[in-house]
ChimeraX commands (.cxc) that place a marker at each C-alpha (Angstrom):
marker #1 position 17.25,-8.33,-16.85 radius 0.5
marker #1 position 16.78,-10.01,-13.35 radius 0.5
marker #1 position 13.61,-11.39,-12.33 radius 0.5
marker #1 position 13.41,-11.27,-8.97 radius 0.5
marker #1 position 10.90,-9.94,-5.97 radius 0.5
marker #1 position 11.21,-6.36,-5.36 radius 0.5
marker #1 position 13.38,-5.53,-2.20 radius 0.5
marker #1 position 10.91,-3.20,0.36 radius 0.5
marker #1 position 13.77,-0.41,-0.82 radius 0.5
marker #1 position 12.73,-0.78,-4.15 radius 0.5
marker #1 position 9.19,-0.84,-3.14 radius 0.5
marker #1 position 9.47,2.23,-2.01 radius 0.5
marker #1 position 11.51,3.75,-4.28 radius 0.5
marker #1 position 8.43,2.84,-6.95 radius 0.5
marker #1 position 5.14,3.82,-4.84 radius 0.5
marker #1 position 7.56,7.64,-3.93 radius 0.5
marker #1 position 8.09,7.68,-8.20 radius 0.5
marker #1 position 4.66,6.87,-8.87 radius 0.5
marker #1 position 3.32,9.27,-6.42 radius 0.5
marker #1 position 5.40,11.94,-8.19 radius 0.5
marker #1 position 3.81,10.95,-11.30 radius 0.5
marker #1 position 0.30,11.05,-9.92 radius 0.5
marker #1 position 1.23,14.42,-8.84 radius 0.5
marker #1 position 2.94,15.90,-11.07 radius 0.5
marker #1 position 0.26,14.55,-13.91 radius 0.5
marker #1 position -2.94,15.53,-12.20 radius 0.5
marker #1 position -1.14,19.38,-11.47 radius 0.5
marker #1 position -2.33,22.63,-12.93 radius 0.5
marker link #1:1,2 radius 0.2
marker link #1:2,3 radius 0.2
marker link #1:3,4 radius 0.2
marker link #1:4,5 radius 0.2
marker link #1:5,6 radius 0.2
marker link #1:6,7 radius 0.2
marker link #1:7,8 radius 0.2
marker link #1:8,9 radius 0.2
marker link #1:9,10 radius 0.2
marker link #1:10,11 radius 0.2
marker link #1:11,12 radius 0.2
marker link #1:12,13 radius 0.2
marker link #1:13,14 radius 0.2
marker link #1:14,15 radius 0.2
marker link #1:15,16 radius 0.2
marker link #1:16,17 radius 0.2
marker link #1:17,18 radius 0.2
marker link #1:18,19 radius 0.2
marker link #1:19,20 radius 0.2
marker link #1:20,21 radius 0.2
marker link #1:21,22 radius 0.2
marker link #1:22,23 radius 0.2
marker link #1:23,24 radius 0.2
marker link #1:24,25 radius 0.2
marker link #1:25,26 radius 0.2
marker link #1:26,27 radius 0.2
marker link #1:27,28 radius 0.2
view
């Protein structure tokens, strides 16, 4: 794969996933 610096898209993209996570794993 590409190694590169993460685009501020892609930045977001990741903290909106990882918030999802967080939520969805701390639920119920």
């Amino acid at each position: 794969g590409r190694i590169s610096i993460p685009s501020e898209e892609e930045l977001a993209w990741a903290l909106e996933k990882h918030d999802l996570f967080l939520y969805f794993g701390h639920g119920s």
